[in-house]
N, C-alpha and C positions, 0 to 999 in steps of 0.2 A: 731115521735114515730112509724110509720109507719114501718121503716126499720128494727129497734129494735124490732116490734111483729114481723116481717116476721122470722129475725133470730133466735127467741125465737120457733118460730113457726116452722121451718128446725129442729132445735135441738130436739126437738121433735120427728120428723119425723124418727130421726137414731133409730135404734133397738136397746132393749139393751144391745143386744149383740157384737155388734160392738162397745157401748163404755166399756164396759167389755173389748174385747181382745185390743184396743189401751190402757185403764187404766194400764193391766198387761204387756202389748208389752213395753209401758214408763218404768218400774219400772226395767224390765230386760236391754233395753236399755240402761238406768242410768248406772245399773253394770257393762255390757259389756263398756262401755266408760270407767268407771273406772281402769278396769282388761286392756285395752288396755296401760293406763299409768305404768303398773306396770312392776314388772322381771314375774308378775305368764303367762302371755299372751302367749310366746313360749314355749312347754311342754319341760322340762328340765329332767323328771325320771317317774318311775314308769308307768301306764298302759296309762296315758295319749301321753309318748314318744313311748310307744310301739305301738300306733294308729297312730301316725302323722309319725313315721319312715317306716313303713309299706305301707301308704299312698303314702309316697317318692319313696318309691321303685316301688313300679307300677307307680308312675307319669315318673320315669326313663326308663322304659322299664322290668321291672322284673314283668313280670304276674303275673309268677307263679315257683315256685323253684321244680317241677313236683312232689312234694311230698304230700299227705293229707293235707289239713287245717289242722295248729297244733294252732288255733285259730279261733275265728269267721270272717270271713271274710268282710261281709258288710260292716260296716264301716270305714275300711280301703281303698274300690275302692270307696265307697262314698267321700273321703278325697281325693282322689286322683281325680277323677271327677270333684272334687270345684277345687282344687289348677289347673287342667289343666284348665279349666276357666277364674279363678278369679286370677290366681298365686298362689304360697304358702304365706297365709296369714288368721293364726288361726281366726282373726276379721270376717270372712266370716262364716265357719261352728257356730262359736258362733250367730252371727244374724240368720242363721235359726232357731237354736235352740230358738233365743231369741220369734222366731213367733210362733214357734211349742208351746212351755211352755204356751203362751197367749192363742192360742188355746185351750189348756185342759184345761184354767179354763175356756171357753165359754162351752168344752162339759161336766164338773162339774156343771154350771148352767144349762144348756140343760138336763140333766142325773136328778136332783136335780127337775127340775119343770116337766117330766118325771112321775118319780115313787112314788111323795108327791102331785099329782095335782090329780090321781081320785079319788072320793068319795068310801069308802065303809061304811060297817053296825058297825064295830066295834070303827072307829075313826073318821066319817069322819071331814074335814078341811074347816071350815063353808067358811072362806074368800080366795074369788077367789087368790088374792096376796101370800096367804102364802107360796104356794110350790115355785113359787118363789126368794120369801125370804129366804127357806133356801137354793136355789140351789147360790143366789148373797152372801151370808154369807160364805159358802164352798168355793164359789170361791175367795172371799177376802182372805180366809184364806190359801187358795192356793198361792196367792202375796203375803203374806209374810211368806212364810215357806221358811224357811232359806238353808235345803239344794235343793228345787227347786231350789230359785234363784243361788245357787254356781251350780250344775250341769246342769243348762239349758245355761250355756255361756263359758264352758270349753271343750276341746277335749273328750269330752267321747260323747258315744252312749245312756245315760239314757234317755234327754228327748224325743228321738224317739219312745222307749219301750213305756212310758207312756202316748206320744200321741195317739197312735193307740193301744195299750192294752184298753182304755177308750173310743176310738172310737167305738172299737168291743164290749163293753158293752152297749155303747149309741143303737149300729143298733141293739143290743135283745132288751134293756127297750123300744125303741121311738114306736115298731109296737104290731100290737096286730095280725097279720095273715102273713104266713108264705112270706119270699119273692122269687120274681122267682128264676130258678135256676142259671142264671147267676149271679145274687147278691146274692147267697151263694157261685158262684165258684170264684168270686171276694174276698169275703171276707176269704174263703180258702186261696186263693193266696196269699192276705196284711199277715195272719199270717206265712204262710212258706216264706214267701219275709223278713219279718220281724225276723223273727227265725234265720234268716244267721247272723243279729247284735245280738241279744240277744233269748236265746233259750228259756227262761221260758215262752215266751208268747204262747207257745205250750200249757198249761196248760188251756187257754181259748178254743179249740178245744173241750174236754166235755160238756164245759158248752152251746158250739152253737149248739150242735149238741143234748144236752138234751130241748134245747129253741121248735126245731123242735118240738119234741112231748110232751112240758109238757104248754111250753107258747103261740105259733104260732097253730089259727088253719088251718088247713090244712088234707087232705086224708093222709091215710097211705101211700099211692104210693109218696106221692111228699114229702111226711116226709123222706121215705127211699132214695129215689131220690136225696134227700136234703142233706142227709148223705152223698152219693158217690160223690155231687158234691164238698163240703165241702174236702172232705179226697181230692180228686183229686185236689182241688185248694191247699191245702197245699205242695202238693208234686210239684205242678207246680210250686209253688211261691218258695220255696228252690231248682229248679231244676238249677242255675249256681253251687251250690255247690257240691250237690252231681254227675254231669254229669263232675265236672275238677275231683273230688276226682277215681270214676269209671272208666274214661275213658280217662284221662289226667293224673294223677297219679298211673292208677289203683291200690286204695286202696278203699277196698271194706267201704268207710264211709259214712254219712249219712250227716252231717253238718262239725264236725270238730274233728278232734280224741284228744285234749285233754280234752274231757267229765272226762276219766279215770282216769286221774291225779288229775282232781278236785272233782271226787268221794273220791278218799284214803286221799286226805287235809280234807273233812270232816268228812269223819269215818275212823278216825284210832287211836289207842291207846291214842292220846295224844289229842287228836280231843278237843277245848272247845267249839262249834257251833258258833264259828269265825272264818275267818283263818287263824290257829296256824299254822304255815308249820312243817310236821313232820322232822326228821332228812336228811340231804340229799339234801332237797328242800330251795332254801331262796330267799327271800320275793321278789317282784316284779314281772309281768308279764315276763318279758321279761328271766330274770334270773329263775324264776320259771320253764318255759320252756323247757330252756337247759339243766336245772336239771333235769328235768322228763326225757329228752332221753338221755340223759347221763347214768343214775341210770339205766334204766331198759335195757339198751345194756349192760352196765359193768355187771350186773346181768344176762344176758343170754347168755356172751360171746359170742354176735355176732352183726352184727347194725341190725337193726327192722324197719318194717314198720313203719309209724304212727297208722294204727288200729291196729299191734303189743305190740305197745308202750299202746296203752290205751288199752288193755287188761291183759297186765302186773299189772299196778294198779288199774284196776277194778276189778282184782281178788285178788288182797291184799285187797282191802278196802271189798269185797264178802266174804273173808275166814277170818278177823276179824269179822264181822257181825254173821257169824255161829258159831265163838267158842266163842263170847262173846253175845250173845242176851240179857242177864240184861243191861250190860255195854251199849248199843247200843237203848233199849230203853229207859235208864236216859240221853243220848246224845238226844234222837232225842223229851223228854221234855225239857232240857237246851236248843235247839233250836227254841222250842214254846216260852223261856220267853226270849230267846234273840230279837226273831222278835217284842215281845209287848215293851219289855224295854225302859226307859228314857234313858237309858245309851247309846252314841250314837258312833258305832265304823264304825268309817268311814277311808277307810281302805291307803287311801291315803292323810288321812287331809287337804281337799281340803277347807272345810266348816271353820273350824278354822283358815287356812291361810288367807283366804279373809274377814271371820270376822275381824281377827286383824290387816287388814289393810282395813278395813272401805270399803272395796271394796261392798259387800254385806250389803242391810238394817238389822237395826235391825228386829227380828221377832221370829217366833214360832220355836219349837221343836217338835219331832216323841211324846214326853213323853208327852205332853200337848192335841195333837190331839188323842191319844193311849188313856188315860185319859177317853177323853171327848166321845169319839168316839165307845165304849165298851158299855156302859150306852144308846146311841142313838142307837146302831147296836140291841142289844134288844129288847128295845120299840119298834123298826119301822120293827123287823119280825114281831112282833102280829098285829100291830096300820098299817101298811103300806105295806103289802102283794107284792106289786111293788119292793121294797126296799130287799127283799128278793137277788135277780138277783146280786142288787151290795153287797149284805153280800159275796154272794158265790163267785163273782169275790173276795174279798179280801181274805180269807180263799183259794181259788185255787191257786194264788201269796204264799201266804204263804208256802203254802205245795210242790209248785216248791223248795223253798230255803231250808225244811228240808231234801232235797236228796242232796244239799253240805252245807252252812253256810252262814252267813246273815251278810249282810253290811249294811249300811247306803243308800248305793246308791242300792242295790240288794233290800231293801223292800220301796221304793220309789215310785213304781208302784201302793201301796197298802194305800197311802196315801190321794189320792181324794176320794175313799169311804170311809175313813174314816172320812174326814173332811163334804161328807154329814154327815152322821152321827150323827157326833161332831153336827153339824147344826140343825140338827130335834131335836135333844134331847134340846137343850138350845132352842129353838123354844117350844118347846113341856112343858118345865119348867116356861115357861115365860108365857103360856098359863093358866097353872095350877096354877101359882098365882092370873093372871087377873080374872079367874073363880071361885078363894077361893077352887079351888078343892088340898086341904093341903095333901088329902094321897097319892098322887099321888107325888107330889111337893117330898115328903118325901120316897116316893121309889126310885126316882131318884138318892136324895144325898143317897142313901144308898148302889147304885150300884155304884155312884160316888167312894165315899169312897170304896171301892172294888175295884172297877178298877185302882183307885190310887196307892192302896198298893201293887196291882200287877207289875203294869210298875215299879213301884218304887225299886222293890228288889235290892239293892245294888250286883254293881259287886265288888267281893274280889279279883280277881287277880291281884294284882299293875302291874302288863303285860301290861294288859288290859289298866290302867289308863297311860300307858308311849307311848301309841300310837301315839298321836295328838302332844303331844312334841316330842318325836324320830322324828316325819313326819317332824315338823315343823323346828326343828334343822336341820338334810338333808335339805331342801329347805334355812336357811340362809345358812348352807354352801358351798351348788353351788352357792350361790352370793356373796360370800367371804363377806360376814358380820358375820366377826369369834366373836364378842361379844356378837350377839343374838343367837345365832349357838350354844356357850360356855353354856348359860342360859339354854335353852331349851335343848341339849344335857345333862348336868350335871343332872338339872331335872328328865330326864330319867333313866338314871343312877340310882338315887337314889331313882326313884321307883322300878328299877328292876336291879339292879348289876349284878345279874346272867343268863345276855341276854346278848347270842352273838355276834347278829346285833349293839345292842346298844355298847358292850364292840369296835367292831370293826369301828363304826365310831364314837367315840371317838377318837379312832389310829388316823384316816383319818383326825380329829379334828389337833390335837396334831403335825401330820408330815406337814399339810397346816401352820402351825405357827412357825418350827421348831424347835417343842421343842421333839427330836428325841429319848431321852430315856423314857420318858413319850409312843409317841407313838408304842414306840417299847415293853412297858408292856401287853396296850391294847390288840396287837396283838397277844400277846403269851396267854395271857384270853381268848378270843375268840377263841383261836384254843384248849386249854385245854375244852373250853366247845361244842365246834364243831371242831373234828379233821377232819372232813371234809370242810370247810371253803377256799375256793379256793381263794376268795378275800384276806383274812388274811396271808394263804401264800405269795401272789403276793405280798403285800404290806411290809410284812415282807424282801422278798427279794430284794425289792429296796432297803431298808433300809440297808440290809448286801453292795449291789452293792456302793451304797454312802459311807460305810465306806472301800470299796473295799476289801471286804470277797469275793471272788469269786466263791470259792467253796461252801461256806455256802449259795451263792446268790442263786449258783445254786441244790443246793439240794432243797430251799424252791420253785423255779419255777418247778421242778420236779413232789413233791407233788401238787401246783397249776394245772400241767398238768393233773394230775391223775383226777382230779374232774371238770375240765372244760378242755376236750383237746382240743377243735375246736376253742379257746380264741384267736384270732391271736397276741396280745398283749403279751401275755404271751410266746407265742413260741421266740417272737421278746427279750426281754429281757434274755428268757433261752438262746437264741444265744448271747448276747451282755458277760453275765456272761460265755459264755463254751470260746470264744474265750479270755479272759481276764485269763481265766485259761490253756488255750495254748490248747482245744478239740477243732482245727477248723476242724475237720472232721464232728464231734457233731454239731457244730455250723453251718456250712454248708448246713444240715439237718434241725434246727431247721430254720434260716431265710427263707427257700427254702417251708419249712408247714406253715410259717405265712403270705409270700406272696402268698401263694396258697390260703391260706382262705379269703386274705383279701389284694387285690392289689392297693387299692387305698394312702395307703401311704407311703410320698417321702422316709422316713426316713429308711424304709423296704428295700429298694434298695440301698439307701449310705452304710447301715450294709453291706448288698452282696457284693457290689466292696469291701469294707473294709475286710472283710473276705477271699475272694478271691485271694486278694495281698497278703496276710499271707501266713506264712510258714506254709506247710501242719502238 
């Protein structure tokens, strides 16, 4: 029995915290092994392709295209840094991630026995264990929150935000006197270092810098001291960014100029405090992009910088703000009930794809911790004066996302304070029972019920409810599983018929199966509902090219041109259609601008000779 105490007696000896971060490190694990067996594991579209392709391109030798970040950049030479390493193989950035995620629920537990562990006069928490207990409950509740586990094992940058956005919470709650000045210019620097991947964690910069003189004591000299080293470490920790943008680009930008564009997706005319993309703009990272410089050169008849370009749309989104101010303050309340909402719009249905294929455990919801977490955030400003620190971290999160629109993944950050929260309060109810203290027990459910019927408020825009299937239809149909593709598309559909993404990959539906006059209605819906729609032209014009309209090919690549002219794809077919209608002068021109943009394929070059031998 000897060896058996000793064992028993080691186990012991581990901190709890270290079986905490293996418990949640296994649970992502699990996932990440799963996702490795699946089609989701290499990023196939949307903002996930536009990080890994990006990635590629510096692991090629493309620093930098000498132009402003028209994106955040971090994570992209982060990607590129593992793939030079490790090779390119997404299974890598997912296991960091898979450590980082375990980590925040150890600094949830840390954070949790923190700021419910000291006694005061109004509440105090008779038993040593309890703060504890809520911080090991928070953190459970963290392993199984469902879009943690989808976004801590995928090509994105969330769970770095919200490791170090909670870190930065942890170093105000854990001290009670101010730290030197090098571990505020440290801690300056993780947030501008960090601001290159995700910019909102700028919003904790007040809250360090009110720590200095409201929580930390300290002389006024090392308070203000404290300030300049804080401000100075921020601007050092973003300084690869703004030193390529300044001095490498020279454009006078700061992080990355499409701030701009993501300002007018959230306030503008059609704005719902999601992002609805206004006319012009369509949906995706990467195509979002192109639209935004596209539109505002064609609008100024001339090309633009990158901080041209985001000032283009920062003063469309400034000059609706001024003539509609009503309009603009019931936006930026639909924004507040967006961020508390059950309703969960996640803007790449990443979370539902891996749900329905078992990838991810079953587990919690934003609506359940939102809930629960509202009723504890409460109780634990009056009862837990500590707990203050993480209300305003989650409130500062928030009020970053009302200056564009809120995702799934954009209020993620805000969800470990909330599940203290969630924690104290049910900690705090369970207390009030064992006590017979009933009025208490009974103001709880009553903020409960409150807070319920808040997150609760149904969304009416069937838009809104055709997201997760739209998303989910595109992901079968890059895997050519046209029967689930058919389901989830059609669904969409008949939430929303009068959506032109959705009318147009339908077409894309219909022409993969070849059922060609089906996909050829599609496309003309889509462009009567977006005459701007450059994909829909394109597609339309293959479609004339296979019935060999040549002319009619090439009038639809024409208009394609107009709304995406840097497409190399698109110049490459306008030339296959001008020379099939006898313009190899036109065509000439056109092959000769798509292997300009885009020389890496064969096909681009057999057109050239082919045209070349032609009679002029």
């Amino acid at each position: 029995m000897k060896p058996f105490a000793t064992f028993r007696s080691s186990l012991k000896a581990v901190p709890a915290c270290t079986w905490l971060f293996l418990g949640v490190f296994a649970i992502r694990l699990y996932s990440l092994a799963l996702l490795t067996q699946s089609q989701f594991l290499p990023p196939h579209s949307g903002d996930m392709q536009f990080y890994n392709d990006w990635g590629l391109r510096i692991l090629a030798g493309k620093w930098t295209d000498h132009a402003a970040f028209y994106g955040l950049p971090l994570y992209a030479y982060l990607l590129a840094t593992i793939y030079a390493i490790c090779g390119h193989n997404p299974f890598v950035p997912g296991f960091l991630q898979a450590c980082l995620d375990a980590a925040t629920a150890v600094l949830i537990y840390r954070i949790g026995a923190s700021v419910f562990a000291a006694p005061n006069e109004k509440a105090p928490l008779r038993r040593p264990h309890s703060a504890q207990s809520i911080g090991l409950l928070a953190a459970f509740g963290w392993a199984w929150f469902q879009p943690a586990q989808a976004y801590s094992i995928i090509i994105m940058p969330t769970a770095w935000l919200v490791f170090v956005f909670w870190f930065v919470v942890w170093q105000i709650v854990r001290r009670q006197h101010t730290p030197p000045l090098w571990g505020l210019l440290l801690l300056g620097g993780l947030m501008g270092f960090t601001a290159m991947g995700i910019a909102t964690i700028l919003f904790l910069v007040p809250m360090l810098v009110a720590a200095l003189f409201l929580r930390w004591q300290g002389s006024f000299g090392s308070r203000v001291g404290g300030t300049v080293m804080i401000m100075g470490g921020v601007f050092l920790g973003a300084s690869p960014a703004w030193i390529h943008n300044y001095f490498v680009a020279r454009d006078p930008v700061f992080l990355s100029a499409h701030s701009g564009v993501n300002f007018w997706i959230g306030n503008n005319p059609v704005a719902t405090g999601y992002p609805k993309f206004p006319p012009g703009l369509h949906a995706g990272q990467e195509a979002m992009l192109k639209d935004s410089i596209t539109s505002a050169e064609k609008a100024s008849g001339r090309t633009l910088k990158r901080s041209e370009v985001s000032s283009y749309w920062s003063e469309k989104a400034h000059d609706w703000i001024r003539t509609h101010p009503r309009d603009f303050l019931k936006l930026l309340g639909t924004k507040v009930r967006n961020f508390w909402s059950a309703f969960s719009y996640d803007d790449i249905s990443v979370i539902t794809a891996l749900r329905d294929q078992s990838i991810i455990l079953p587990g919690i919801g934003f609506g359940l911790v939102a809930a629960l977490g509202l009723p504890g955030l409460l109780i634990a400003w009056r009862r837990a004066p500590g707990s203050r620190w993480v209300g305003a971290a989650v409130l500062l999160h928030m009020a970053s996302l009302l200056t564009v629109f809120v995702t799934e993944r954009y209020r993620l950050a805000a969800v470990p304070g909330l599940l203290l929260f969630a924690a104290f309060g049910l900690c705090e109810l369970w207390a009030a029972f064992a006590k017979k203290h009933y009025q208490l027990a009974g103001f709880f459910f009553v903020l409960l019920f409150c807070s319920t019927a808040f997150v609760s408020v149904p969304q009416r825009d069937p838009t809104l409810w055709a997201l997760d299937t739209y998303n989910s239809g595109l992901q079968a149909l890059e895997a050519k599983d046209f029967s689930l593709a058919r389901r989830k598309l059609d669904l969409a559909y008949a939430y929303s018929p009068e959506n032109a993404e959705i009318n147009f990959a339908e077409g894309n539906l219909h022409l993969e199966t070849g059922d060609l006059e089906t996909a050829k209605s599609f496309y003309f819906k889509a462009l009567r509902l977006d005459p701007t729609h450059a994909g829909a032209y394109n597609n339309s014009g293959v479609l004339a090219l296979k019935e060999e309209r040549w002319k009619l090919a090439g009038n639809f690549f024409r208009h394609a041109l107009e709304y995406s002219p840097n497409e190399s794809k698109i110049h490459y077919l306008f030339a296959r259609a001008e020379m099939k209608s006898g313009e190899v002068v036109n065509a000439r021109k056109e092959i000769a601008r798509a292997i300009q943009l885009d020389a890496c394929h064969p096909e681009f070059f057999a057109l050239q000779k082919e045209i070349e031998v032609a009679q002029p």
